[in-house]
C-alpha positions as CSV (number, residue, x, y, z in Angstrom):
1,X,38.1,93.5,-45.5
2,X,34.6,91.9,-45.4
3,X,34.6,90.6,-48.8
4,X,38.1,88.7,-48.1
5,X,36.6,87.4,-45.2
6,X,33.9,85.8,-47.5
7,X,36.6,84.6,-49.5
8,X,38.1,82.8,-46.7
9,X,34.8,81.3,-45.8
10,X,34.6,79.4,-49.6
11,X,38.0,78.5,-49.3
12,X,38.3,76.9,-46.2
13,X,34.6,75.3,-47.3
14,X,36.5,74.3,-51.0
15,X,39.9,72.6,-48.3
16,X,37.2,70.7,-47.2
17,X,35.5,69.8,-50.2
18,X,38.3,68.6,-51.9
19,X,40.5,67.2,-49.0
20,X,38.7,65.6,-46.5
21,X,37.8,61.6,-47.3
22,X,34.5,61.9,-44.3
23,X,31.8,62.6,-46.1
24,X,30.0,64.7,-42.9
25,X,32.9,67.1,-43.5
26,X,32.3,67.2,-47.0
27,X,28.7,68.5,-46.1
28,X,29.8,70.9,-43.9
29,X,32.1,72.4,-46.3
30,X,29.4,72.6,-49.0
31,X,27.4,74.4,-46.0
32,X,30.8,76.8,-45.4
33,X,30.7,78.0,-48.9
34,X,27.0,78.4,-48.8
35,X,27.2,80.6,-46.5
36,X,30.0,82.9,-48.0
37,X,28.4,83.0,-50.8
38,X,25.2,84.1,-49.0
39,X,27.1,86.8,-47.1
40,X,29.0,87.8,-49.9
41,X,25.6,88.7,-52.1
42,X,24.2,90.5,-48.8
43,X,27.2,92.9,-48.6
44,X,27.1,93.0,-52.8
45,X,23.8,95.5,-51.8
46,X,25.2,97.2,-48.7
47,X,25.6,100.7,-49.1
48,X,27.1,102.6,-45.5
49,X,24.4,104.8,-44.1
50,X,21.9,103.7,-46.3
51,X,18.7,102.7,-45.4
52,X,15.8,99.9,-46.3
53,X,13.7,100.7,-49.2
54,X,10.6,100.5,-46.9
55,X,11.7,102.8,-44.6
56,X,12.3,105.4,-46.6
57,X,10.0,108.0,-47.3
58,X,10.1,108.8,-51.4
59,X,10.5,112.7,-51.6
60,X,12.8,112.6,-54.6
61,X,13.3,109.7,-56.7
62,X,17.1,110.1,-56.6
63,X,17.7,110.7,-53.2
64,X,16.0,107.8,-52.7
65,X,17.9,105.5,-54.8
66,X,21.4,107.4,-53.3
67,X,20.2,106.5,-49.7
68,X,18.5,102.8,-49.6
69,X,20.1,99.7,-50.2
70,X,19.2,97.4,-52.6
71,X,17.1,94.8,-51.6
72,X,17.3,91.8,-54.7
73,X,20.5,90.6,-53.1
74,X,18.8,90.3,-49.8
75,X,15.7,88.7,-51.4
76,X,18.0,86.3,-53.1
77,X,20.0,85.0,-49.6
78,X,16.4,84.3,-48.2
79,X,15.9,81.6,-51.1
80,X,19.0,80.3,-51.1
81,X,18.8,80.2,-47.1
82,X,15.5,78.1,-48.1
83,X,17.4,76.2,-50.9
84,X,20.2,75.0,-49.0
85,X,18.1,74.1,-46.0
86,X,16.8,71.3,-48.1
87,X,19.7,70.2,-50.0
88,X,21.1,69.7,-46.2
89,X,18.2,67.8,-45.6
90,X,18.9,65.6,-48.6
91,X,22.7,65.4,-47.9
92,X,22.5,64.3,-44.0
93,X,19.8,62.1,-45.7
94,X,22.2,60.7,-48.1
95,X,24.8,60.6,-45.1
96,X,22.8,58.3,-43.5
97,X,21.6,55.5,-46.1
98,X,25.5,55.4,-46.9
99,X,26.4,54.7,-42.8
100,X,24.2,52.2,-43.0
101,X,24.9,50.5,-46.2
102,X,28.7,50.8,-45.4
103,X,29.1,51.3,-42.0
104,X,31.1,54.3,-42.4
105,X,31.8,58.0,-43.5
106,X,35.0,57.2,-44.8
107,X,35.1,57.4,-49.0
108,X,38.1,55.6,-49.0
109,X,36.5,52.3,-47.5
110,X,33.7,52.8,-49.4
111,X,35.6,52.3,-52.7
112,X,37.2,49.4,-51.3
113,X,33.9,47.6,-50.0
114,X,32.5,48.5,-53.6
115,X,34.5,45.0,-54.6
């Protein structure tokens, strides 16, 4: 159930990728599928009733590895958290020098004010 719920989350970001002509809602559908990807890697290392590695006291090597989660995919959804923060940066960025350039989001007019 979760996992097609991420799956809905890079669709709907890929509709807006590929369908939209603003390019605002082309960043925010690069942002959608960011963060299904990012939740889909998170629950790639859940394990039900398991706990974090830190909290665990290590008794027995195997019960320990039966009863934490893994913590790399976690560890990877903080850089790409970090990552994405600054490609957003650099897209509203990007956003803006082409409003001012062209006055508008719209691709479409943009091709045709290219001459």
């Amino acid at each position: 159930m979760l996992y097609s719920m991420c799956l809905i989350l890079i669709a709907v970001g890929l509709y807006a990728v590929f369908v939209k002509k603003n390019v605002v809602k082309i960043v925010l559908g690069l942002m959608v599928i960011e963060y299904g990807i990012n939740l889909l890697l998170v629950l790639a290392g859940y394990r039900a009733h398991g706990h974090a590695p830190i909290m665990q006291k290590a008794a027995a090597v195997a019960r320990f590895a039966s009863g934490s989660v893994d913590p790399l995919p976690q560890a990877l959804v903080i850089s790409s958290i970090i990552i994405g923060l600054g490609l957003l940066i650099l897209m509203v960025a990007i956003c803006i020098r082409l409003y001012e350039r062209y006055g508008t989001f719209d691709i479409t007019q943009m091709r045709r004010l290219k001459g």
